[in-house]
FIFIBA-842799 format. One record per residue (C-alpha): residue in three letters; x, y, z; residue number from 1. Coordinates in steps of 0.02 Angstrom, whole numbers, plus 50000, padded with zeros to 5 digits. Example, Ala and Ser with C-alpha at 12.3 -4.5 7.8 and 13.67 -1.06 7.14 Angstrom:
REM FIFIBA-842799
{residu=ala | xx=50615 | yy=49775 | zz=50390 | num=1}
{residu=ser | xx=50684 | yy=49947 | zz=50357 | num=2}
END
This chain:
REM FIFIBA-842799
{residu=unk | xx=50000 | yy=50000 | zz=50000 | num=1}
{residu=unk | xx=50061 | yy=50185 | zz=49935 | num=2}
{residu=unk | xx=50071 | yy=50300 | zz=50089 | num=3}
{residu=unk | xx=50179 | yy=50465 | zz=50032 | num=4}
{residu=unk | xx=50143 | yy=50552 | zz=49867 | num=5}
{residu=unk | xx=50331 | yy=50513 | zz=49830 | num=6}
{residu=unk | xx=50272 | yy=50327 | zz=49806 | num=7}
{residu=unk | xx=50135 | yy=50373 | zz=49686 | num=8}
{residu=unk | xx=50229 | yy=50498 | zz=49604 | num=9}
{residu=unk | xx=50381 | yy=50390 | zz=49559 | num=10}
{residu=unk | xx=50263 | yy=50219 | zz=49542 | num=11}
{residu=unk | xx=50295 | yy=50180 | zz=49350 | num=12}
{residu=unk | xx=50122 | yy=50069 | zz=49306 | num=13}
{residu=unk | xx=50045 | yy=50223 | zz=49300 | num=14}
{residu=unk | xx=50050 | yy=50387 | zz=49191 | num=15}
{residu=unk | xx=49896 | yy=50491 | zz=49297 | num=16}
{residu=unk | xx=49878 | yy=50508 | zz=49458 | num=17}
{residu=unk | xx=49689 | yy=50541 | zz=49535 | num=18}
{residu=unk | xx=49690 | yy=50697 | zz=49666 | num=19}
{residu=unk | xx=49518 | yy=50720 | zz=49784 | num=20}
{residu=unk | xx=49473 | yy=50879 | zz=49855 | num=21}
{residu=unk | xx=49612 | yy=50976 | zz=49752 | num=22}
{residu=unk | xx=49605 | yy=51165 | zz=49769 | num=23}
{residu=unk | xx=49693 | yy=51253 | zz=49613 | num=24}
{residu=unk | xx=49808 | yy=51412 | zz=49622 | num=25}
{residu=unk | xx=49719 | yy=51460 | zz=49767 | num=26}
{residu=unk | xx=49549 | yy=51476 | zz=49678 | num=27}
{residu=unk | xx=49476 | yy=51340 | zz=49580 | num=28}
{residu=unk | xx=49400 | yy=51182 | zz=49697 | num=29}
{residu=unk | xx=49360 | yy=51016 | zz=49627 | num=30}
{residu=unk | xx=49300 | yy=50861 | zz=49695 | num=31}
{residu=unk | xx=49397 | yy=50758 | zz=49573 | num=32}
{residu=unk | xx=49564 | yy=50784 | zz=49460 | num=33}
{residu=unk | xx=49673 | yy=50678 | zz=49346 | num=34}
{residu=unk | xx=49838 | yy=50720 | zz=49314 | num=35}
{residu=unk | xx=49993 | yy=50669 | zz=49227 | num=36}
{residu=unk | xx=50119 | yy=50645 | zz=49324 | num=37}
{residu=unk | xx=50250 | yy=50718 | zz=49211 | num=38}
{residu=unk | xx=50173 | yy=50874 | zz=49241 | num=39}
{residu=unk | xx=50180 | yy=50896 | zz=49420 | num=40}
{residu=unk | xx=50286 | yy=51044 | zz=49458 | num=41}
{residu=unk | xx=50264 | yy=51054 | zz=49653 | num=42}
{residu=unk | xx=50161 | yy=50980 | zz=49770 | num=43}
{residu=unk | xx=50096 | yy=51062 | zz=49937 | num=44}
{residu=unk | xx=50010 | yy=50940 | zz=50075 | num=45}
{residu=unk | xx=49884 | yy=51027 | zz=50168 | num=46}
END
């Protein structure tokens, strides 16, 4: 089982990872996004 976002992040089965309750550049809320991981640029834990 995948506990840190490092695992996911460097995991290679997958291309996206699935984010819940993601707030975007301090404005946008979703419920729900898909990303690929080769376009994470930072990552802040809240």
């Amino acid at each position: 089982m995948r506990n840190r976002i490092s695992d996911a992040i460097n995991e290679g089965v997958r291309l996206f990872i699935s984010l819940t309750d993601v707030v975007i550049d301090d404005k946008e809320r979703s419920g729900f996004v898909a990303i690929n991981k080769n376009l994470i640029e930072s990552v802040i834990q809240l």
